[in-house]
Kinemage of the C-alpha trace (Angstrom):
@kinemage 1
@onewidth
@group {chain A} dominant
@subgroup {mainchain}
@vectorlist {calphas} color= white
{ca unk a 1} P 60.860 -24.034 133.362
{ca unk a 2} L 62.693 -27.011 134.140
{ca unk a 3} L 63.367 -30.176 136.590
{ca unk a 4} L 65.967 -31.263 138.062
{ca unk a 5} L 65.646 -34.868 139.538
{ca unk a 6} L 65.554 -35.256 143.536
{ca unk a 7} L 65.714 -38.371 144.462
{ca unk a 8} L 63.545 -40.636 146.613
{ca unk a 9} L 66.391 -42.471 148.028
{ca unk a 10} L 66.063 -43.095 151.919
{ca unk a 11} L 62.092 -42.135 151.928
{ca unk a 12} L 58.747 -44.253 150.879
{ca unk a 13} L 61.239 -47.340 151.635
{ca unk a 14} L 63.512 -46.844 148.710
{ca unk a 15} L 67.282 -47.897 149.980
{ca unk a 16} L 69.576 -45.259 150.170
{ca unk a 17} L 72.963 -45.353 148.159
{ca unk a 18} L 74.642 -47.342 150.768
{ca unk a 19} L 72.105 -49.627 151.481
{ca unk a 20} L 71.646 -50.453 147.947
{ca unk a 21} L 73.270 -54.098 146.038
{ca unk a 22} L 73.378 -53.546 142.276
{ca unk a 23} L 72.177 -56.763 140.227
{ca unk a 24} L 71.806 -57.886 136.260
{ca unk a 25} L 67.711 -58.731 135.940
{ca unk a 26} L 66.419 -59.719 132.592
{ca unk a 27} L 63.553 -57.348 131.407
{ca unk a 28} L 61.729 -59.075 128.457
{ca unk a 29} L 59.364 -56.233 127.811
{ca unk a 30} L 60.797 -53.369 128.537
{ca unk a 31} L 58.044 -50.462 127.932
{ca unk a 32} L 58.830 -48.017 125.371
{ca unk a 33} L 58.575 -45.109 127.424
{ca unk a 34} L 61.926 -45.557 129.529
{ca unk a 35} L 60.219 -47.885 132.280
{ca unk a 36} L 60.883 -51.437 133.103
{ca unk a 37} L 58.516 -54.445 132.277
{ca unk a 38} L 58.184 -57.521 134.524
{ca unk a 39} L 61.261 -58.876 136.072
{ca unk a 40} L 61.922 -62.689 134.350
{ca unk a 41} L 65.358 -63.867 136.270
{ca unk a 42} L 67.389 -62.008 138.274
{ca unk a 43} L 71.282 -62.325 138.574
{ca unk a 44} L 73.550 -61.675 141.345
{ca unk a 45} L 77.323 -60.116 141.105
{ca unk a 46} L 78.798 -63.665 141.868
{ca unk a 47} L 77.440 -65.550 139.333
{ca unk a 48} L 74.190 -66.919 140.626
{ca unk a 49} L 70.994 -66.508 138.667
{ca unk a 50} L 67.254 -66.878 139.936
{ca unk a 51} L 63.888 -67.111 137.857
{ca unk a 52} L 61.132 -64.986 139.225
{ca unk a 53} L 58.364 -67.111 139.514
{ca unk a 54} L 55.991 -64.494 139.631
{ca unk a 55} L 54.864 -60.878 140.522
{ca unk a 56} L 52.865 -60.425 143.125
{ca unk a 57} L 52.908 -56.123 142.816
{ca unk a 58} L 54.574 -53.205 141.367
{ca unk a 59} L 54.955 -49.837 142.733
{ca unk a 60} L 56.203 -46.211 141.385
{ca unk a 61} L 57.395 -43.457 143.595
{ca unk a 62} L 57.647 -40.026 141.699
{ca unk a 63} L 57.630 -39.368 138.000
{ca unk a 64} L 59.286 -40.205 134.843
{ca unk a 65} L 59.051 -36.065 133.927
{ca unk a 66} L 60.757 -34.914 137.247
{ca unk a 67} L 63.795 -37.633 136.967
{ca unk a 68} L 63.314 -39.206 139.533
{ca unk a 69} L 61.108 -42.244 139.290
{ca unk a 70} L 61.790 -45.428 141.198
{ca unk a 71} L 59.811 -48.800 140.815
{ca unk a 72} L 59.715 -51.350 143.524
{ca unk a 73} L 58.606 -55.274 142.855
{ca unk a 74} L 57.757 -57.219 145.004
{ca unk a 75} L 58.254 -60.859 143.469
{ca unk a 76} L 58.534 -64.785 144.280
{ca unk a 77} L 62.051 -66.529 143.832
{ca unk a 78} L 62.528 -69.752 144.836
{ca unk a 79} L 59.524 -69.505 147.418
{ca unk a 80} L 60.433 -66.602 149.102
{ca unk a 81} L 58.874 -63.321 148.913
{ca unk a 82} L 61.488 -60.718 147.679
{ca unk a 83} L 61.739 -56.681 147.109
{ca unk a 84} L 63.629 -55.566 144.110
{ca unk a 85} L 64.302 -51.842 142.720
{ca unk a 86} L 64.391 -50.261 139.320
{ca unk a 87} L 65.904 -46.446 139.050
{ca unk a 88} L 67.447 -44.503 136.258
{ca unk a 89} L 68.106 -48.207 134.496
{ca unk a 90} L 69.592 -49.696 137.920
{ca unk a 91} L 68.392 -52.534 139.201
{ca unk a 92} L 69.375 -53.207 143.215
{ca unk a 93} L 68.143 -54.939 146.365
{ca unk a 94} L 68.474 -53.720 149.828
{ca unk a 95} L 71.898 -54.943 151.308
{ca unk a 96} L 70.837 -57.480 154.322
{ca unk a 97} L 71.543 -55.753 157.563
C-alpha cells in the first residue's frame, strides 16, 4: 500500500504557499535521514545574511514516511525571536502581513 504526501500547509501554523518567503539557510549537520540539523545563518533573496544565535525549539508536523513532514524553528537573530520552516528541502518564513 502506498502514501501519497498531503500537505500540512495552512494548518498547525504552517504558512500556506502564498504566505510563504523562500530563503538560503546554512545547515551544518544535516541528519542523514533526509531531515534538517540546526539552522547556523540564514540568508535572504536580496543579499542579506543573519547568524542564528541560537535555538530556542524545534517542532515536526507529520512524518518523513507519509511525505509530508514540515519542521518549524523557532530561533534568535539579532535579538529577536524568529519562526523559520523546513519542508521537502525548502526553507521559508511567513511573508509579513
Amino acid at each position: 500500500m502506498g502514501y501519497t504526501r498531503h500537505s500540512l500547509a495552512g494548518t498547525c501554523g504552517i504558512p500556506r504557499e502564498g504566505e510563504r518567503v523562500y530563503i538560503r539557510v546554512d545547515d551544518p549537520d544535516p541528519s542523514d535521514d533526509g531531515t534538517p540539523g540546526w539552522p547556523a545563518r540564514v540568508h535572504w533573496g536580496d543579499g542579506r545574511c543573519w547568524r542564528v544565535s541560537r535555538v530556542l525549539s524545534r517542532n515536526e508536523f507529520g512524518r518523513a514516511f507519509f511525505g509530508n513532514l514540515c519542521v518549524r524553528y523557532e530561533v534568535e537573530i539579532r535579538g529577536k525571536i524568529r519562526l523559520i520552516w523546513w519542508e521537502h528541502g525548502d526553507w521559508f518564513v511567513s511573508r509579513l502581513r
